[in-house]
DRENMARVEX-203772 format. One record per residue (C-alpha): residue in three letters; x, y, z. Coordinates in steps of 0.5 Angstrom, whole numbers, plus 500, padded with zeros to 3 digits. Layout:
BEGIN
AlaXYZ
...
***
This chain:
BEGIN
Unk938710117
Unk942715120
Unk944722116
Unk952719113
Unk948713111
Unk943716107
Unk948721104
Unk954715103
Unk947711099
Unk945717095
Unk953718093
Unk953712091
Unk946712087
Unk948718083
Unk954715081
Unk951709078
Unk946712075
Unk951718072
Unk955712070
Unk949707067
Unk946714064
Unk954715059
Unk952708058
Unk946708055
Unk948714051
Unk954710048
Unk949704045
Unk942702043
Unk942697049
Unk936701053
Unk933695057
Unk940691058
Unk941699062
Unk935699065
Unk937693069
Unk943693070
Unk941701073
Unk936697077
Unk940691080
Unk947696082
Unk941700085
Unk939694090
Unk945692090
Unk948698093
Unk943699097
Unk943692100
Unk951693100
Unk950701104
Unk944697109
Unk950692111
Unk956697113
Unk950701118
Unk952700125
Unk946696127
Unk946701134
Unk948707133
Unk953710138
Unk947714144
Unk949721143
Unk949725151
Unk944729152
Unk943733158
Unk936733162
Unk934739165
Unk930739172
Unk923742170
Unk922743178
Unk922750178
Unk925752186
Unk921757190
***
């Protein structure tokens, strides 16, 4: 997972929870929102896993010639 697929995941993550905690504070529905924060959870995930690039572009890295010249 690279570092913007991990940052969209942990977005998208406390969103939901954000979201799921102003509902659970609006009703008494306590184990209707801890399932449905554990469903949108795995969910999401699963969602943000599908929309990473399965090999990531290869970054350019220069490779310095260790051999020193005498």
């Amino acid at each position: 997972m690279t570092r913007i697929v991990a940052l969209r995941a942990s977005i998208i993550f406390v969103t939901l929870t954000l979201l799921t905690g102003g509902i659970s504070l609006g009703s008494h529905a306590t184990v209707l929102t801890a399932l449905l924060l554990i469903s949108a959870s795995v969910a999401m995930l699963l969602f943000v896993l599908a929309l990473a690039p399965a090999h990531p572009a290869p970054i350019p890295v220069r490779v310095r010639d260790r051999r020193i010249a005498r």
